[in-house]
VOGU-3710 file (C-alpha; in Angstrom, 3 decimals, decimal comma):
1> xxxxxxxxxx> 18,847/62,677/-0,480  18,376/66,295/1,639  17,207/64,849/5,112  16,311/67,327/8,075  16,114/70,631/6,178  12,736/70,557/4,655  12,505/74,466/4,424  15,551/75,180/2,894  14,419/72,398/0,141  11,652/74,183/-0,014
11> xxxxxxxxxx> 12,602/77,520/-0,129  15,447/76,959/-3,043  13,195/74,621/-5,002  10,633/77,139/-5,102  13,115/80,037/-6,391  14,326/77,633/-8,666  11,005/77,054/-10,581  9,922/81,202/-10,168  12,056/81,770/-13,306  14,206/84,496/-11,306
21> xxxxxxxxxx> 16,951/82,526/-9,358  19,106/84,332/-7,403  22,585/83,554/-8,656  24,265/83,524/-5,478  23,421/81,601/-2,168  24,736/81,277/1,219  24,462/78,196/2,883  25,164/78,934/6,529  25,048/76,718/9,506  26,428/74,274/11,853
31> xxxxxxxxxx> 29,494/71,821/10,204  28,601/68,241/9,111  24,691/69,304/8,934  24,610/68,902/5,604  25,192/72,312/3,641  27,548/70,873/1,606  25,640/67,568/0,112  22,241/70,417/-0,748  24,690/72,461/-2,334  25,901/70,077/-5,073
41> xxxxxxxxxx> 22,172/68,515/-5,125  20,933/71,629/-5,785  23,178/72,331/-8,462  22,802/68,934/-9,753  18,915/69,337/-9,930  19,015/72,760/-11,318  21,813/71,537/-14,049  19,765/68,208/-15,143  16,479/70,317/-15,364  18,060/72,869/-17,533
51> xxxxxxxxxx> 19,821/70,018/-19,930  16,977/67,389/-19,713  14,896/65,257/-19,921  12,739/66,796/-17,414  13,124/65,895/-13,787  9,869/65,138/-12,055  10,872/64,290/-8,344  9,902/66,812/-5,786  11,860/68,646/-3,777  15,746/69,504/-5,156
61> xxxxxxxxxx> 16,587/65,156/-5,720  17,411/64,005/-9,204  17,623/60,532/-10,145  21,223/58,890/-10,665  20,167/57,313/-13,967  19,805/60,926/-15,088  22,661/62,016/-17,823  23,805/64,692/-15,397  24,026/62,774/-12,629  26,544/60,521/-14,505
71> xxxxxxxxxx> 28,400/63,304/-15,983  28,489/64,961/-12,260  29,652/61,360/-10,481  32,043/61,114/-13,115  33,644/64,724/-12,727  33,122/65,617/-16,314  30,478/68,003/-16,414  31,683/71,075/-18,374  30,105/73,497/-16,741  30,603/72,890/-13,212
81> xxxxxxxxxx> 33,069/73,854/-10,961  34,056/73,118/-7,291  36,322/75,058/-5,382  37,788/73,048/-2,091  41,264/73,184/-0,514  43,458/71,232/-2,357  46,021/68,457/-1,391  49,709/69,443/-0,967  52,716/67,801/-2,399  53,851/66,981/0,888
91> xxxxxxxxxx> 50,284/65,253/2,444  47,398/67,163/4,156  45,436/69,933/2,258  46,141/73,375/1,398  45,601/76,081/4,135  43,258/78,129/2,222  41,157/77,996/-0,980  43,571/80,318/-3,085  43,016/83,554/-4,872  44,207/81,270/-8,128
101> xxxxxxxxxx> 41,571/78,893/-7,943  38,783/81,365/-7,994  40,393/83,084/-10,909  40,201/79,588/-12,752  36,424/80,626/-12,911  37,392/82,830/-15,829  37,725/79,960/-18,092  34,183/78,725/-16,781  32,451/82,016/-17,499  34,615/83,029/-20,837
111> xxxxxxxxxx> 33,172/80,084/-22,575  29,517/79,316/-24,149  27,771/77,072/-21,844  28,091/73,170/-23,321  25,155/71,544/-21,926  22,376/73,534/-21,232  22,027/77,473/-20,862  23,661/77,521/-17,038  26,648/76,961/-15,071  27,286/76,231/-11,598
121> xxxxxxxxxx> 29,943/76,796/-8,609  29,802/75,137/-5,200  32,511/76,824/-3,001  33,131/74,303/0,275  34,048/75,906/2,148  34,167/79,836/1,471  35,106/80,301/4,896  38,696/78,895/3,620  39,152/81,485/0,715  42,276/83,515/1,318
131> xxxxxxxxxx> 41,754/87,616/1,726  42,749/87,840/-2,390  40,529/85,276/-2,964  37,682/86,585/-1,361  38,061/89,820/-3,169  38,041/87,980/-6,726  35,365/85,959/-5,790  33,049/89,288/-4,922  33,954/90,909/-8,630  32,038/87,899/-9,863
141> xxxxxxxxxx> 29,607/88,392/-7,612  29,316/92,452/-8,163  28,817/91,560/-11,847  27,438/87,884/-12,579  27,595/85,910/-15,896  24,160/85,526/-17,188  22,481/82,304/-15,762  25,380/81,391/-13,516  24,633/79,891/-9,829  26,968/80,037/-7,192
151> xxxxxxxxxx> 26,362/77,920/-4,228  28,550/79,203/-0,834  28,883/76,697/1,988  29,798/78,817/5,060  30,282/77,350/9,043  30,842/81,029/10,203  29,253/83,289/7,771  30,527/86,627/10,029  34,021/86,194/9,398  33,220/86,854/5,633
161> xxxxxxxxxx> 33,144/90,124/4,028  30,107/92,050/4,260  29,777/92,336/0,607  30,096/89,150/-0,376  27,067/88,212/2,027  25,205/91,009/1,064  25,391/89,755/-2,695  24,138/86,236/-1,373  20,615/84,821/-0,965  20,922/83,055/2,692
171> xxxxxxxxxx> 19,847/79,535/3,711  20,110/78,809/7,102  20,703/75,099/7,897  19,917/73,806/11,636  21,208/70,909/13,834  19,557/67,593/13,024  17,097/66,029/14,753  17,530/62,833/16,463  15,192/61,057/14,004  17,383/62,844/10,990
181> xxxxxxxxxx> 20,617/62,150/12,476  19,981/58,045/12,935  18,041/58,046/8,947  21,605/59,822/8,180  23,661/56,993/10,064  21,463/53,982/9,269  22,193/54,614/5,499  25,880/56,110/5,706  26,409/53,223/8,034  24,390/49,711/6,690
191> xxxxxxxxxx> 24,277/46,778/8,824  25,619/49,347/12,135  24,413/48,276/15,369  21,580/50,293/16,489  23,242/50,403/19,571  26,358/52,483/18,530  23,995/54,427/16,172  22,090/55,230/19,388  25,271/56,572/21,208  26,901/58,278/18,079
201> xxxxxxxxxx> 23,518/60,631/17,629  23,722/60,691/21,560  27,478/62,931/21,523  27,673/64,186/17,801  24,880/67,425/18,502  23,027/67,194/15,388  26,003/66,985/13,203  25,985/63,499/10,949  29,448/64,365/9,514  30,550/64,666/12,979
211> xxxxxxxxxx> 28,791/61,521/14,311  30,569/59,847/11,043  33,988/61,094/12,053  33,640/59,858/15,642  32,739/56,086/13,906  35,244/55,789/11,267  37,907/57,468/12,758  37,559/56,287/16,559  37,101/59,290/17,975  34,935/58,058/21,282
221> xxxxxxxxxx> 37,999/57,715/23,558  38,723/60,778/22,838  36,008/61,898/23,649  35,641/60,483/27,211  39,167/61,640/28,020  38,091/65,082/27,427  34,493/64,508/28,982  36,325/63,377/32,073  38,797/67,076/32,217  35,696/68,812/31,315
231> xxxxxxxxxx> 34,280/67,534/34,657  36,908/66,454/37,046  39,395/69,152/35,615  43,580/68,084/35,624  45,393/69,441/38,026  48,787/67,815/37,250  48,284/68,545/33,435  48,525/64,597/32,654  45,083/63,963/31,074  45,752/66,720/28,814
241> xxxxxxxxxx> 49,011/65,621/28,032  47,711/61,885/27,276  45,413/63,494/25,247  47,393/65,253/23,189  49,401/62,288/22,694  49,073/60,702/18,939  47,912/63,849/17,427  51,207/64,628/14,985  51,924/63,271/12,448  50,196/62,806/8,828
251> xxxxxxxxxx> 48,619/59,656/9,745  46,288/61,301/12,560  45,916/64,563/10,582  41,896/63,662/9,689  41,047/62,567/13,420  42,927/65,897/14,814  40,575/67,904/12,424  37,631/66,080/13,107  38,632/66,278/17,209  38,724/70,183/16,939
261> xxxxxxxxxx> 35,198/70,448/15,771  34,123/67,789/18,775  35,465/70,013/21,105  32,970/72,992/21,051  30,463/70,754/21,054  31,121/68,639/23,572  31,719/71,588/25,440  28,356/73,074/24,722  26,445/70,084/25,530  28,051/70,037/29,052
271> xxxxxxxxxx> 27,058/73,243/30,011  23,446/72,901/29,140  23,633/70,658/32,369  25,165/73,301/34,540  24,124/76,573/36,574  25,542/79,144/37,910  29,307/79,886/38,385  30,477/76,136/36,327  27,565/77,076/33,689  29,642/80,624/32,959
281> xxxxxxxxxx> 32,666/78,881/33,181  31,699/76,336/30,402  30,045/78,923/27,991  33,406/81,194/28,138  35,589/77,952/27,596  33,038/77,299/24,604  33,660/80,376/23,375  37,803/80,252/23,695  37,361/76,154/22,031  35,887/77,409/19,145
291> xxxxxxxxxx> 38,175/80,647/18,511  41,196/78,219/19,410  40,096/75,406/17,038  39,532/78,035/14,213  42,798/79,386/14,669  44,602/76,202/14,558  43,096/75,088/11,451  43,861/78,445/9,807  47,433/78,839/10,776  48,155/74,742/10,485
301> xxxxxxxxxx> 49,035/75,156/14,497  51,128/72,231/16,106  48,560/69,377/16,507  49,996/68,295/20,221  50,453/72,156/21,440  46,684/72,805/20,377  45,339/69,669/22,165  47,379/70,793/24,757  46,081/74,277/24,786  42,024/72,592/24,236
311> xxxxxxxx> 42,972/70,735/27,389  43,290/73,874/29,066  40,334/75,175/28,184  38,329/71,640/29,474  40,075/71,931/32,756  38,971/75,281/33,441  35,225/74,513/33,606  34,916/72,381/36,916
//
């Protein structure tokens, strides 16, 4: 279920039943909003309609009992792909989505359709395709298989190439709402205490798969330590230091990803409090959070030196 993004659910369900579907979209937007999850819904609607029985929900939702969804649940469908960053022998996942993954599309497109007249391909996220894989990715976009969708999730749709958005059909996805956000939780999260519901909506800003993160993988005392740089600074560098403490290793590598996208945030909801001189302050140290975290995650940066470095950036708002 798509919750908070009426319009785009609107918008791509209402292409999808013109008879003239663009066959590539851009799903652009905040992370842990929920571009991915309406990408492979969308696909999964458009796939089931196009096999059948008919679907006769509104919106882009298909019921589970449907034959597609079980062939989709079950990884089998034929003519779906989904391109992600794959896991490394050693632990942790691949830096980039690679330029030999996109060419595995060949054998997608090379081959008659099995199930119904279309094929689909939900990149997540293209923002992680290496430079050669970018470039293969836009030939198939320059010149598209008949009745092929591809479905693009993007968090920073201006670092990709021109050409590739220009071949795109954009969706924009928003923050949540409040009311989204706690739906989200109160069904990710059964049973939850409204309480902690309450406060995860409170520091996640509009992103669920945030707010998730910050349950499952204790992220709230992290948080406060840096809420407490971010506005009583560290002039002895220890808070940062403390901070960065427990942040190597394989075993913390998912709440070190999830604590650089926190960052910016938290960041940005501070300064919405402030004026003046601290108000500048925090929107520049935004800005150098968000460039920082990107850069870590795309050059696999030392966890502890980054923190470190994030730190920095907290302690240079009060």
């Amino acid at each position: 279920m798509i919750i908070g993004h009426d319009r785009a659910v609107a918008r791509f369900a209402e292409a999808m039943h013109s008879g003239a579907l663009h066959h590539a979209w851009l799903l652009a937007g905040p992370r842990g909003v929920g571009k991915a999850s309406f990408a492979r819904e969308a696909t999964r609607r458009l796939l089931a309609e196009a096999a059948g029985p008919p679907v006769t929900l509104p919106g882009i939702e298909t019921p589970i009992e449907h034959p597609i969804s079980h062939f989709l649940a079950a990884g089998s469908h034929p003519d779906y792909r989904e391109l992600v960053r794959i896991e490394r022998k050693e632990g942790g996942l691949q830096r980039n989505i690679s330029v030999d993954q996109v060419r595995s599309l060949g054998d997608l497109f090379s081959s008659t359709p099995f199930l119904s007249p279309w094929r689909a391909v939900v990149i997540d996220c293209a923002d992680d395709l290496e430079p050669e894989g970018a470039n293969a990715l836009l030939k198939m976009l320059e010149e598209p298989p008949a009745n092929c969708l591809f479905m693009l999730v993007s968090h920073a749709p201006g670092r990709l190439l021109p050409t590739i958005r220009s071949r795109c059909r954009r969706l924009d996805f928003q923050a949540l709402s409040d009311d989204a956000m706690t739906s989200i939780l109160e069904h990710a999260l059964p049973g939850e205490d409204a309480g902690k519901i309450a406060k995860l909506v409170a520091i996640a800003g509009g992103s669920a798969g945030r707010a998730l993160d910050i349950g499952q993988l204790d992220l709230a005392p992290l948080e406060a330590a840096a809420t407490t740089i971010l506005r009583e600074g560290d002039p002895d560098n220890a808070r940062r230091a403390k901070l960065a403490q427990g942040m190597s290793g394989k075993a913390a590598a998912d709440r070190y990803a999830a604590f650089l996208a926190l960052i910016p945030s938290l960041i940005a909801r501070e300064a919405r409090g402030l004026d003046g001189a601290r108000r500048e302050r925090a929107l520049n140290a935004y800005a150098e959070a968000r460039e920082t975290a990107a850069v870590a995650r795309r050059l696999s940066l030392d966890p502890a030196a980054t923190i470190f470095q994030l730190g920095a950036i907290l302690a240079s708002v009060p």
